[in-house]
N, C-alpha and C positions, 0 to 999 in steps of 0.2 A: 838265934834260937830263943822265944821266950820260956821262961823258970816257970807257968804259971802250972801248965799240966805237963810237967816233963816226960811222963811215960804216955801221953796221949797227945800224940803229936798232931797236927791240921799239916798232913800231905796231897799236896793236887797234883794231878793228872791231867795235863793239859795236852788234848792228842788222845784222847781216853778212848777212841774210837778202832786205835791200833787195840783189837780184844785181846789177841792171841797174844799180843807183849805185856800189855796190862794185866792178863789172868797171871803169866809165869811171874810178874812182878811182884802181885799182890800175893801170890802163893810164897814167893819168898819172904814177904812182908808177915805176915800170918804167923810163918814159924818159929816167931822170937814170939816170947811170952807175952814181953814188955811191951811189943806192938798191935797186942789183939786187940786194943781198946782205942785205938788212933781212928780220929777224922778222915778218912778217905773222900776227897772230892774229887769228882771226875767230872772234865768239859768236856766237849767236841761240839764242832758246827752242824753235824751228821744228826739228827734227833734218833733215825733209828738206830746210829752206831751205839749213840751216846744211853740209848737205851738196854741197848743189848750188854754194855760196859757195866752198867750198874744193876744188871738182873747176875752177870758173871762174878762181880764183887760180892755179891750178896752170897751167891752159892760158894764160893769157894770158902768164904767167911764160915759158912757153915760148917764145911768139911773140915777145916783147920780148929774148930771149936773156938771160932770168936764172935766176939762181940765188938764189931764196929761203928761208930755211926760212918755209914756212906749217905755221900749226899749225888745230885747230877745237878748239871748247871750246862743253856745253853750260853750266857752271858759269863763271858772268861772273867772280868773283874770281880765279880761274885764268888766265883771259885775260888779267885787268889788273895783275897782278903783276910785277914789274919792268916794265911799259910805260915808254917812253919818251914817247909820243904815243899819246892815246884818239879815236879818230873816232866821233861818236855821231851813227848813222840811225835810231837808234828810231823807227818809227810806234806804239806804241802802241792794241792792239784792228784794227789793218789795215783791211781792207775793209768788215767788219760798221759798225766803228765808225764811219769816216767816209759810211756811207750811213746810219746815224744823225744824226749829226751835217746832213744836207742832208733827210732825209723827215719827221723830227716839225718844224724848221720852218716846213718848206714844209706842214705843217698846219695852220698858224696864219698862212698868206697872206706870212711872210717869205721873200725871193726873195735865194740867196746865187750864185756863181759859183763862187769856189775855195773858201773856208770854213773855210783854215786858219790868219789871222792875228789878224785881227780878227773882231767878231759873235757870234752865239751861238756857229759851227761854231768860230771860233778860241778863244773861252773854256775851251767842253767838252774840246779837243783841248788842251789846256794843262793843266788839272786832271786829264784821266789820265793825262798825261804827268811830272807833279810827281812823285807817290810815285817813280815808277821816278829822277828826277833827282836825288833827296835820296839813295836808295840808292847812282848809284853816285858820287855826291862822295862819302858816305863810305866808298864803297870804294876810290877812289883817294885820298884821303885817306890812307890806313891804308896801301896795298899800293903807290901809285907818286904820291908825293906832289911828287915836282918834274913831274912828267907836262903837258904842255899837251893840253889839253883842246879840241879842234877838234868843233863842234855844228852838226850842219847839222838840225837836229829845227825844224820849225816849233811853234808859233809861235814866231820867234825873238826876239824883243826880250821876250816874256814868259820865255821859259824862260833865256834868259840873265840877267835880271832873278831871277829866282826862283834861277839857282846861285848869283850876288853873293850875295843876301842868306841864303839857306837852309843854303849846304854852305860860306860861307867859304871856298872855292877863288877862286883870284886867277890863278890862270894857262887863261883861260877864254878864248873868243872863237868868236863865230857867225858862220857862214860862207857866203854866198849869192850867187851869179851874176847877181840881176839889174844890179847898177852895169855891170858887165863885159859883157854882152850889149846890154844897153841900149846903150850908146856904141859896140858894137858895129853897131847897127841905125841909128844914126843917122850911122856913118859911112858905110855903105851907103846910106841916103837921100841923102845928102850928095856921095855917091861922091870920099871921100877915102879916104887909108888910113890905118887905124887905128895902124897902126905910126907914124904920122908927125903922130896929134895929141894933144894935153896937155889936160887935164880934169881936170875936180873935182868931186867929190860929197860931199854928207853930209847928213843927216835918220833917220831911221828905217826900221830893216827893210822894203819892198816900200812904203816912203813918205819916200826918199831923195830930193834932187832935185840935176841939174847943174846946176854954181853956174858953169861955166866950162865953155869948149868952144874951142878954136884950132886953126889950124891955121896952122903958120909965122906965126907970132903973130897971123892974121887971127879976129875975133871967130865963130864960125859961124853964130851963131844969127839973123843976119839975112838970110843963106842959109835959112837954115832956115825963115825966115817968107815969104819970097817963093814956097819950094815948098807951105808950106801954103795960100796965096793962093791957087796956081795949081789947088790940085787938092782939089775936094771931098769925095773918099774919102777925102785924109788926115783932113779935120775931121770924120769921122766916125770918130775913135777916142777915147776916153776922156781918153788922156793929152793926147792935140794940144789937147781941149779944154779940161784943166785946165794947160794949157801956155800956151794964149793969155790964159787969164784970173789966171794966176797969175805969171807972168815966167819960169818956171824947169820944165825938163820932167823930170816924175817917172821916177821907175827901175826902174817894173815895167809890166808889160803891162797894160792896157785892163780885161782880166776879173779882174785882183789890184783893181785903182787904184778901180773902181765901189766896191766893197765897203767901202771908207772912209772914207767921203763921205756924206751923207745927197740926194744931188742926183738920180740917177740909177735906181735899181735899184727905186723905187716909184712908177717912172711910166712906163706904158705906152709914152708915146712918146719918151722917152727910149731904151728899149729897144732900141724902133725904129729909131732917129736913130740913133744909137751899135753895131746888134748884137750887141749883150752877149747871152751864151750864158748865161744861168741852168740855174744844175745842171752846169756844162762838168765839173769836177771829179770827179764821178764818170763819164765817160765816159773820163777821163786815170788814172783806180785801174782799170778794167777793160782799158785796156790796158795798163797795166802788170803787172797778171796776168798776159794771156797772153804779154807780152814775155821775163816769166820764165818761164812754161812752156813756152814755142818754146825758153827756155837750158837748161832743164834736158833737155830730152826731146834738143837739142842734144850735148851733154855725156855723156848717157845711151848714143847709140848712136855715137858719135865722128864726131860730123858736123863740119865747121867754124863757127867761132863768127864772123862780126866785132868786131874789136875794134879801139875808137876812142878818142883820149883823148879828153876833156870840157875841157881850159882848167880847173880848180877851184881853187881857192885852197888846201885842204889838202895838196897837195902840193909846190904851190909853198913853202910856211911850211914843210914838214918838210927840200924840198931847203937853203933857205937857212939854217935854224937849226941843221943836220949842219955843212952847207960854207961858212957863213958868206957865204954869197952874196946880197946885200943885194936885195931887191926892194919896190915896192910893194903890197899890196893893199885888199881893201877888208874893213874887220871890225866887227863887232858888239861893243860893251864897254858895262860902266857910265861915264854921262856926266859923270867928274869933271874939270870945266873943262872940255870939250871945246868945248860947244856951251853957249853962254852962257844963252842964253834959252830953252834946254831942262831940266826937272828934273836936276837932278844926281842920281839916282837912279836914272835909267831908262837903257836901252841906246838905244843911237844908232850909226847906221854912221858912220864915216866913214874914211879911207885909212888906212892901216897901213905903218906901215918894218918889216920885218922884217930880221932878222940875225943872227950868232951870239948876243948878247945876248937876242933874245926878239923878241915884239911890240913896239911904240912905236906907240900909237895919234896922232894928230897934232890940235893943237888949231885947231879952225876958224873960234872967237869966235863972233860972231853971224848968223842966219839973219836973209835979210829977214823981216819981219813977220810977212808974211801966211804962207809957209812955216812959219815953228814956229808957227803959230794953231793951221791941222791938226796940226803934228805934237803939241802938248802936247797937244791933245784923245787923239789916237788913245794919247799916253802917260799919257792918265787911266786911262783904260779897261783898259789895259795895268796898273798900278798895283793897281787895284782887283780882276783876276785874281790878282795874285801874294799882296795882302793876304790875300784867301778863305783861300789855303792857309796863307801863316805864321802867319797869326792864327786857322784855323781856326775862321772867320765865313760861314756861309753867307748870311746878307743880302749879303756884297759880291760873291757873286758877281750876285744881281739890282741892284747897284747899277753892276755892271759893263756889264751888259746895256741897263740905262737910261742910260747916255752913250756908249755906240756907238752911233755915229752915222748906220749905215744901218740899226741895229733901232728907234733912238726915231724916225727918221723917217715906217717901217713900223707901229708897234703902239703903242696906246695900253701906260700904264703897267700895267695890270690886265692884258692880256693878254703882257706881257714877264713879269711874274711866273709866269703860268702857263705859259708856255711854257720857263722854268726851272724849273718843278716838273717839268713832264714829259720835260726832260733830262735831271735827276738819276736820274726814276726809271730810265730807257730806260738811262743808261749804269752804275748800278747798283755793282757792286763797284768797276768801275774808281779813284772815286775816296775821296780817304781819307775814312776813318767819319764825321767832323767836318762834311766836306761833303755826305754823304747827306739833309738833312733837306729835307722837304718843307713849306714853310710857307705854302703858299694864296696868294691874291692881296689 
């Protein structure tokens, strides 16, 4: 971080094209005093996304009473030059890609939900997401080399895994809302307030789990089981169910949590029992189109916008690292020491101090058991994505696809391989030349 203009930071936005995440960013951005005077640069490849990002920055600026300089940039190294802080929303390939990623599975009888962390959908969505990750560490690298690096790009525990190892950048950290909303929702099951209770997490991106729950030092969790007793509908969610059977309740939603698992998502009644939406994900990309098209066509004829913060962790990290203003949250790192009985190689959530010093990940020692069981599976898997790319081995990434755990449940091994031929070929340029090849089954 340079001392030159400490309360007027150079933040880019690289991804600037994601509106609807970049408005609720920047609205969070805005509400610290200390950030209303920050350099706001926003990229995208998109000219009209990229335009319609910096017509929303501008208005929100307005509504929040700042004064910022925004800048737009179709040329990402322009952007990221003197940055102080890079925020990366890459989707990579957007809508086409990710209904790729959900229709040539579902031709092969595999049944996905969301599709972006783990599975085939999450493998694919990683490897065309690497080239563009190696480009730009070494463009911050070169052009704003103390920069911290804030990644909210799914899949997150691969792609922060692949910056560790690929670009040598060390001031990295992935950034996701489920801990935070999650405890959010169970203080409302709970009907406590959230301001008034103390918890703990840590595990792996959308497979974290609360290790702790209080409230004025009272345990909650056996509140929490007497409301599951009481009420059927709750044990018909995913997580209640991998909550009763596992001691500790995961930190993502129901249609994340199936998809990890090999228990649920190949059997009919399962389906059933639980309501799992197969295929939800693309029906959440198509409103997300027109959420941005309602903003731009917004913006367009000077209608009014709503603008809400989001609660997000990158701006909470950027108020406190300016102003020294110490907070907790929750981050994605490589797991040196942190989590014992987890690869020290792979990325792992767990709480974060932040401060004028930086990040300070926190160490959490050991997971019960059966928690890091799933979790080192889902960081095999994980592992064997990021190999494909630095070792530029297309066997790992079918070796990735046979120890995910809801596709070996789904598909004999001969039918995983093919159905990694015909991602390779469907997503095409996307990914690097190394991994283009098609090797049969």
């Amino acid at each position: 971080m340079s001392t030159a203009q400490p309360t007027a930071p150079k933040i880019t936005f690289v991804g600037a094209g994601s509106v609807v995440f970049t408005q609720g960013l920047l609205a969070d951005l805005f509400a610290f005093d200390e950030l209303k005077s920050a350099h706001i640069a926003l990229h995208d490849i998109d000219p009209e996304r990229l335009s319609t990002a910096r017509a929303a920055a501008e208005y929100i600026a307005a509504e929040r009473g700042a004064r910022p300089r925004v800048t737009a940039h179709a040329d990402r190294r322009e952007a990221l030059a003197g940055s102080d802080f890079v925020i990366n929303i890459v989707q990579v390939g957007m809508r086409e890609a990710t209904r790729t990623d959900f229709e040539v599975p579902a031709g092969y009888g595999l049944r996905q939900t969301i599709g972006d962390t783990l599975g085939v959908g999450g493998i694919f969505r990683a490897l065309r997401t690497f080239p563009l990750l190696r480009e730009l560490g070494r463009d911050i690298a070169e052009l704003c080399p103390d920069a911290w690096l804030l990644n909210y790009t799914n899949p997150m525990a691969m792609n922060v895994q692949y910056l560790a190892e690929a670009t040598g950048l060390t001031r990295v950290v992935g950034l996701c809302h489920s801990v935070y909303w999650t405890v959010q929702g169970l203080c409302e099951l709970l009907k406590v307030p959230y301001e008034e209770v103390t918890y703990r997490a840590a595990g792996v991106n959308h497979q974290a789990w609360v290790l702790r729950l209080e409230h004025g030092g009272e345990d909650l969790y056996p509140r929490l089981d007497a409301l599951i007793a009481e009420d059927g509908q709750l044990r018909r969610r995913v997580r209640v169910d991998m909550y009763r059977r596992l001691g500790a309740y995961p930190t993502e939603t129901s249609e994340h949590s199936c998809e990890y698992v090999p228990w649920y998502l190949h059997h009919d009644g399962e389906i059933e029992r639980l309501r799992l939406p197969v295929g939800a994900y693309l029906d959440i990309v198509d409103e997300n189109v027109a959420e941005y098209e309602r903003t731009r066509d917004a913006l367009s004829c000077g209608a009014p916008l709503t603008v809400e913060g989001t609660m997000e962790y990158a701006p909470q990290i950027i108020h406190s690292i300016v102003t020294g203003t110490p907070r907790t949250v929750y981050g994605n790192v490589p797991n040196h020491g942190l989590i014992d009985n987890l690869p020290a190689h792979g990325a792992v959530e767990v709480p974060c101090l932040v401060d004028a010093s930086g990040i300070q990940p926190t160490r959490i020692g050991a997971l019960p058991p059966q928690l890091a069981a799933l979790n080192r599976t889902y960081l095999s898997t994980t592992d064997l994505v990021v190999r494909a790319a630095t070792e530029d081995d297309p066997r790992h990434i079918r070796h990735a696809a046979m120890t995910d755990p809801a596709t070996a449940a789904a598909l004999p091994v001969e039918r995983i391989w093919e159905l990694c031929d015909a991602m390779v070929r469907a997503h095409g340029d996307r990914l690097q030349p190394g991994l283009r090849a098609v090797l049969g089954s």
